[in-house]
Phi, psi and omega in degrees: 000113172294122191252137186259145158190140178295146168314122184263123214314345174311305200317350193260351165307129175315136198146272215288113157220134176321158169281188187292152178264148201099329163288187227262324204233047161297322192258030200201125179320118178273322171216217186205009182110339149230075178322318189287316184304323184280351172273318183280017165280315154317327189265321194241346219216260139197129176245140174247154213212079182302112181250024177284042136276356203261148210258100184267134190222166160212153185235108177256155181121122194334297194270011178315328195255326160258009148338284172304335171309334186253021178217345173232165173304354177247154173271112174219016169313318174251021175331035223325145189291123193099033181241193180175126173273181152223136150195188175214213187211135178263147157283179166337309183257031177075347165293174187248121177290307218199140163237127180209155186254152205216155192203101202278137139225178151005066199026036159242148169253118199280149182226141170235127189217207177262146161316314189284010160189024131357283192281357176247336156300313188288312214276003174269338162298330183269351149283001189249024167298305176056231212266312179284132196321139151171145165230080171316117125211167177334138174230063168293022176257037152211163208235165170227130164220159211249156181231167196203154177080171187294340190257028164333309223269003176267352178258040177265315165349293174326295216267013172078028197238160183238313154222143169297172204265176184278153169315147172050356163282131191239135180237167198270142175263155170298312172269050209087134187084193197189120160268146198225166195237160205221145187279338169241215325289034175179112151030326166232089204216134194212146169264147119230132168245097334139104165321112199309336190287335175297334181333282202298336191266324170314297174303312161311280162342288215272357165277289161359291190274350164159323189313091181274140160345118166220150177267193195263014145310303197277331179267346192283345205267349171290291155346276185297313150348315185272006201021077172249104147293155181222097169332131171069352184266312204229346161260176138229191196310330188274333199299152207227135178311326163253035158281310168258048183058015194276359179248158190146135137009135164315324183301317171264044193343066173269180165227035196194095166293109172290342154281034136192181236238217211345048160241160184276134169129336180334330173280330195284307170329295198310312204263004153303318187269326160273357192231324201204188186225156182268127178326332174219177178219170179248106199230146193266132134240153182294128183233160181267154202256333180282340167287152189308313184278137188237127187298168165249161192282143187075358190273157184296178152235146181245175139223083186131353194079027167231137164319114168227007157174217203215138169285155175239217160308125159262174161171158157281143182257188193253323202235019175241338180067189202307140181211161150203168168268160208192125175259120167236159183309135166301343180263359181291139170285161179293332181285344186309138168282135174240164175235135172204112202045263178256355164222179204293185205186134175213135197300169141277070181011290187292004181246012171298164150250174189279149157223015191268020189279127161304134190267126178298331195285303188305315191258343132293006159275335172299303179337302215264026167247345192093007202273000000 
């Protein structure tokens, strides 16, 4: 689904370049004129990250939470009010559609997602409404913009706060909105989500008091570090939840409670996780820095000249240089030379994961072999 979105009034900050056009971050500041500086005001300092591209919904009605609970993926039935999920919504054979983070307050449930596909999330909630109190619809009055870094906790003044919240808990802002803190792309990371007329007075306040300008370079240059997939950037049409680390409990901020059922795609979870291993993993890679050319999101990744996996987000880092996520076939050693487009490419070790856990299923299945 093509989603159009208007240019956001940040963009007129001195500065301010757009992301490229046609990309995901087209309507939003990519930097502001020193990228490497705006990632380490993030990593080190506190930087705001205008995200009023991101597609915002919300759901009233007695049964909103546990309604959803039961077509997507996370246990969120008992969501407690000041609370905030991740999860996501599969098709039939378990891939992944839609990733979005929900955030229960004072009985609405707020939902964010990628622009681009905002609008084929709300119209699959609202058919699945059926019979149940919940009403899905669109809030284009509201925005998302991100503070990033340790020294956050000095714009709790700013921000109408006495203290900021613990992962995935959200306090209500004095003018509206509500801010909420996110585990990731880093240990220290807050959302607020803000009545769009606030934007620009927001941005103002909170650069005043200490917040430096930072683009969507500096949070993609994070992500990825932090290895957080990013929908349609870092999945495609195949990707299965446990390719791209998405599964676990809010507590293990994941987005697929592996203790329960009735959503769809759910056997294909089941039978990964107790049966089988997912055909590729997400792994960071190292790119040479001498090619002319930077690889593009979607080129094979190769070894050897044969296809072993897919690019994901490319991007610089400040203190790593070229990186990207990369969905590769599971059985590649880490060590292998890879190529990815025009350039050589090398796993990062620490970012296989582990797979050596015993599987319940696998091992009653051994049992009742004698093994």
């Amino acid at each position: 689904m093509s989603v159009v979105v208007a240019p956001s009034p940040i963009l007129a900050v001195p500065g301010a370049v757009a992301g490229a056009a046609g990309s995901p971050d087209a309507a939003v500041a990519w930097h502001y004129g020193d990228p490497f500086g705006e990632q380490r005001a993030a990593a080190q300092r506190v930087a705001i990250v205008d995200r009023s591209h991101r597609f915002v919904l919300k759901i009233t009605g007695a049964e909103r939470l546990t309604w959803l609970h039961t077509i997507t993926s996370q246990h969120i039935a008992n969501l407690s009010d000041g609370r905030s999920a991740e999860s996501l919504d599969l098709d039939l054979n378990g891939r992944v559609l839609h990733h979005f983070v929900l955030t229960e307050l004072d009985g609405t449930a707020w939902i964010d997602t990628e622009a681009d596909r905002g609008p084929a999330l709300l119209e699959f909630l609202a058919k699945m409404v059926f019979w149940a109190d919940a009403k899905p619809v669109e809030a284009p009055d509201h925005v998302v913009l991100s503070l990033l870094g340790p020294r956050a906790g000095a714009l709790t003044e700013t921000l109408g706060l006495t203290a900021l919240p613990d992962t995935y808990d959200a306090v209500p802002l004095p003018s509206g909105g509500f801010l909420r803190r996110m585990p990731w792309p880093s240990a220290d990371s807050f959302d607020l989500v803000i009545p769009r007329d606030q934007l620009a007075d927001r941005w103002a306040g909170l650069t005043a008091a200490g917040a430096e300008p930072a683009g969507m370079w500096a949070f993609e240059a994070l992500r990825v570090a932090a290895l957080r997939p990013r929908i349609g950037l870092d999945t495609d049409e195949r990707t299965i939840p446990h390719e791209a680390r998405w599964i676990g409990g809010v507590d293990e901020h994941g987005a697929v409670h592996l203790d329960k059922g009735c959503y769809r795609g759910q056997e294909t979870v089941a039978r990964v996780h107790n049966l089988g291993k997912p055909p590729r993993h997400l792994v960071l890679l190292h790119l040479d820095g001498s090619a002319d050319e930077r690889p593009s999101t979607g080129e094979d990744v190769t070894a050897g000249g044969r296809t072993v996996g897919r690019l994901g987000t490319v991007v610089d880092h400040y203190e790593f240089g070229p990186i990207a996520l990369a969905l590769v076939k599971r059985t590649i050693p880490a060590d292998t030379a890879l190529t990815a487009g025009p350039s050589a490419a090398a796993i990062d070790p620490d970012s296989v994961p582990t797979d050596d856990a015993h599987q319940a299923g696998r091992v009653a299945v051994d049992r009742l072999r004698g093994r």
